[in-house]
C-alpha positions as CSV (number, residue, x, y, z in Angstrom):
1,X,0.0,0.0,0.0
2,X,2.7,2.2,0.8
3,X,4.1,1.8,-2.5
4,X,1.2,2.5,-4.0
5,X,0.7,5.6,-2.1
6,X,4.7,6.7,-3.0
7,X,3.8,5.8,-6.9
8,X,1.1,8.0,-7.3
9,X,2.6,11.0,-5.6
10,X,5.6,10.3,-8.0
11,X,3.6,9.9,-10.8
12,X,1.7,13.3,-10.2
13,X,5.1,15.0,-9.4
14,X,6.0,13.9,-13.3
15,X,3.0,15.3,-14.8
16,X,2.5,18.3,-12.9
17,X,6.3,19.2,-14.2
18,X,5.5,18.6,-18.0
19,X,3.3,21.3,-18.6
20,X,3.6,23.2,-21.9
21,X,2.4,26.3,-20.3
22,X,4.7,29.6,-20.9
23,X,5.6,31.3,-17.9
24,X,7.0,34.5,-17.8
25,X,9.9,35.2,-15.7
26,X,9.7,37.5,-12.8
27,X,13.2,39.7,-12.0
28,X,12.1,38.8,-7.9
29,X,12.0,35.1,-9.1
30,X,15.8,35.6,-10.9
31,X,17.7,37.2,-7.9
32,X,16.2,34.0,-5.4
33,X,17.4,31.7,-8.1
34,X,20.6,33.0,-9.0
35,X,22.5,35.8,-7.2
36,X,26.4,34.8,-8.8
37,X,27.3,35.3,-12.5
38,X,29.5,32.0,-12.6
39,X,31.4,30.8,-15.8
40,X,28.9,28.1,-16.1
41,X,27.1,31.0,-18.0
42,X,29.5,31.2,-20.4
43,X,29.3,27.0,-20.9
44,X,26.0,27.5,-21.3
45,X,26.0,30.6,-23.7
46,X,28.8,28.7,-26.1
47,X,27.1,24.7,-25.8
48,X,23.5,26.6,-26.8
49,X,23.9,30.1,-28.6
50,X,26.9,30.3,-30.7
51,X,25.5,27.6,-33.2
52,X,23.7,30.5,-34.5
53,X,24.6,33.2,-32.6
54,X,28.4,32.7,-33.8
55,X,31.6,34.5,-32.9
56,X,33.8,33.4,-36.2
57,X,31.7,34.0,-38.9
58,X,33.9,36.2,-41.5
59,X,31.4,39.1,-42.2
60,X,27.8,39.9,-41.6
61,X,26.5,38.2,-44.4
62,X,27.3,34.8,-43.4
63,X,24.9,35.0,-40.4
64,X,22.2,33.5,-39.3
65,X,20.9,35.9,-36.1
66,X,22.8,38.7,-34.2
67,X,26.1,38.1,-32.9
68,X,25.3,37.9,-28.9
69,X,27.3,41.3,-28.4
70,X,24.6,42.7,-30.4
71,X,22.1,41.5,-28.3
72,X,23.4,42.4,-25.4
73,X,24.0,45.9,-26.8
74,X,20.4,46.0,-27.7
75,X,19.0,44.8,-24.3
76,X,21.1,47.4,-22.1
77,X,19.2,50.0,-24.5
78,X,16.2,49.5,-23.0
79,X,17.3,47.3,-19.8
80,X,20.1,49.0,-17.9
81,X,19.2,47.3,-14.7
82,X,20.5,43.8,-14.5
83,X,17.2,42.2,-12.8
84,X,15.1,43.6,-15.7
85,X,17.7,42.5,-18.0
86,X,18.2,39.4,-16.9
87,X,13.9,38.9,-17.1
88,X,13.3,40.3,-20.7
89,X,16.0,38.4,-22.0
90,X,14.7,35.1,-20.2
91,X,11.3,35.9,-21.2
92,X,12.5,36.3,-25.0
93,X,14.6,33.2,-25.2
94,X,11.7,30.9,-23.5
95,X,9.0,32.1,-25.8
96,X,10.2,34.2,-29.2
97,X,7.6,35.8,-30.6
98,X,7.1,38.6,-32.9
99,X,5.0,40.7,-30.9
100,X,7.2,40.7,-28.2
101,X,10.8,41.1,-30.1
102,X,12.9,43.7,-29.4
103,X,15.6,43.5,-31.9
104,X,12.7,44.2,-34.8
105,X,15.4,45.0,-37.4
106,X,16.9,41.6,-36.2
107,X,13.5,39.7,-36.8
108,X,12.7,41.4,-39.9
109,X,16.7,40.4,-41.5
110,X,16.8,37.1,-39.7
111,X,13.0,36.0,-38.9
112,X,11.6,35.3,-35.1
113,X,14.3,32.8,-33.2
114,X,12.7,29.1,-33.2
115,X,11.4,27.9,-29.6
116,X,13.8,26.2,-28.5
117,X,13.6,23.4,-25.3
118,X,15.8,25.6,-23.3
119,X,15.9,25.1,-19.2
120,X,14.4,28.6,-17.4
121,X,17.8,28.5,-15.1
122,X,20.3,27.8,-17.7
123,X,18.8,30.5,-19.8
124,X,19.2,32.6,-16.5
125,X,22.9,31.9,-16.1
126,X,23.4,33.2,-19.8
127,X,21.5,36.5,-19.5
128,X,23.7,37.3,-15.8
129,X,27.2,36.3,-17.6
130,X,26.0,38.4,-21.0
131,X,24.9,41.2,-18.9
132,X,28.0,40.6,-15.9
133,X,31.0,40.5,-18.8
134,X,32.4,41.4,-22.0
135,X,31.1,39.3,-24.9
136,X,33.2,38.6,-27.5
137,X,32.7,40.0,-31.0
138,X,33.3,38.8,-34.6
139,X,35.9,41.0,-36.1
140,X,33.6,42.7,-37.9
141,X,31.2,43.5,-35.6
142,X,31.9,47.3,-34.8
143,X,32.8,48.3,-38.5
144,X,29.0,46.8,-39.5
145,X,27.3,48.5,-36.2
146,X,29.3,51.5,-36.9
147,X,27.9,51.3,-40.5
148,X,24.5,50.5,-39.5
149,X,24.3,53.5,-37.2
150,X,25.6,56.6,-37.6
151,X,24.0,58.0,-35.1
152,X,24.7,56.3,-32.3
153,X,22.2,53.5,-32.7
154,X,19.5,55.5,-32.3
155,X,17.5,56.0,-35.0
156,X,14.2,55.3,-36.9
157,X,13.8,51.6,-36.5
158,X,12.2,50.2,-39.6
159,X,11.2,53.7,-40.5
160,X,7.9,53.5,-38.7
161,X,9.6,54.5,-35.5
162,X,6.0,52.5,-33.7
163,X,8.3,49.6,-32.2
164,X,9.3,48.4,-28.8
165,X,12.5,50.7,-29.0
166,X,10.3,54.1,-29.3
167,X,11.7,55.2,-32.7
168,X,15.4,53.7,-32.2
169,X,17.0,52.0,-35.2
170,X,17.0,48.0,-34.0
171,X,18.5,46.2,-36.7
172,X,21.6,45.5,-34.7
């Protein structure tokens, strides 16, 4: 009987876990969780982002999506404050969607990043070692940005000036 009991409770532990329901991230949630950028972020960010996020590629047009430096530039536009950071970058990576992009120029070169099966904490360790250190850069990174924004990086977005950035240009 005991068994039984220590089955079930198992069994609704399982299922109760392997819910497809999106859950956004709350920043109170990510400072509990994690409160020390540790290299493990930068494991995590190399084993799950550089595949198409990459570092080596020879120029901009052999991308697939923004080099990570590009995102984190983009993120610190809007979210200077690691907590809120940390939280819209989570929220992004766990559920990509058009509506809530931020990088719009990104989406509209490089289409909406696939869903990916990512864990909420390992996601959490990359966004606090992106937003705790230096990212590296492909070598012609700064040239392109530079290129891309004259001004600064602020500009007219995608010449509506109506997206998330309030008029800034968000290609890269």
């Amino acid at each position: 009987m005991k068994f039984l009991q220590i089955s079930l409770v198992m069994f609704i532990l399982l299922f109760s876990s392997c819910t497809n329901e999106k859950k956004e991230v709350k920043s109170t949630e990510l400072e509990v969780a994690h409160n020390n950028t540790t290299e493990e972020g930068l494991i995590l960010m190399k084993q799950n982002c550089y595949a198409c996020h990459s570092v080596t590629s020879k120029s901009h047009d052999e991308i697939i999506a923004p080099p990570m430096a590009a995102v984190k530039r983009r993120y610190l536009m809007t979210y200077s404050a690691k907590p809120e950071f940390v939280e819209a970058f989570t929220n992004w990576v766990l559920n990509p969607t058009h509506e809530n992009a931020l990088m719009r120029g990104a989406v509209t070169s490089f289409k909406v990043m696939p869903q990916m099966n990512f864990k909420k904490d390992d996601v959490i360790e990359i966004a606090e070692y992106i937003f705790d250190n230096e990212i590296e850069k492909p070598v012609w990174f700064q040239s392109q940005f530079n290129s891309m924004h004259q001004n600064g990086g602020f500009g007219n977005g995608n010449g509506n000036g109506k997206g998330k950035g309030r008029g800034r240009n968000l290609n890269f």
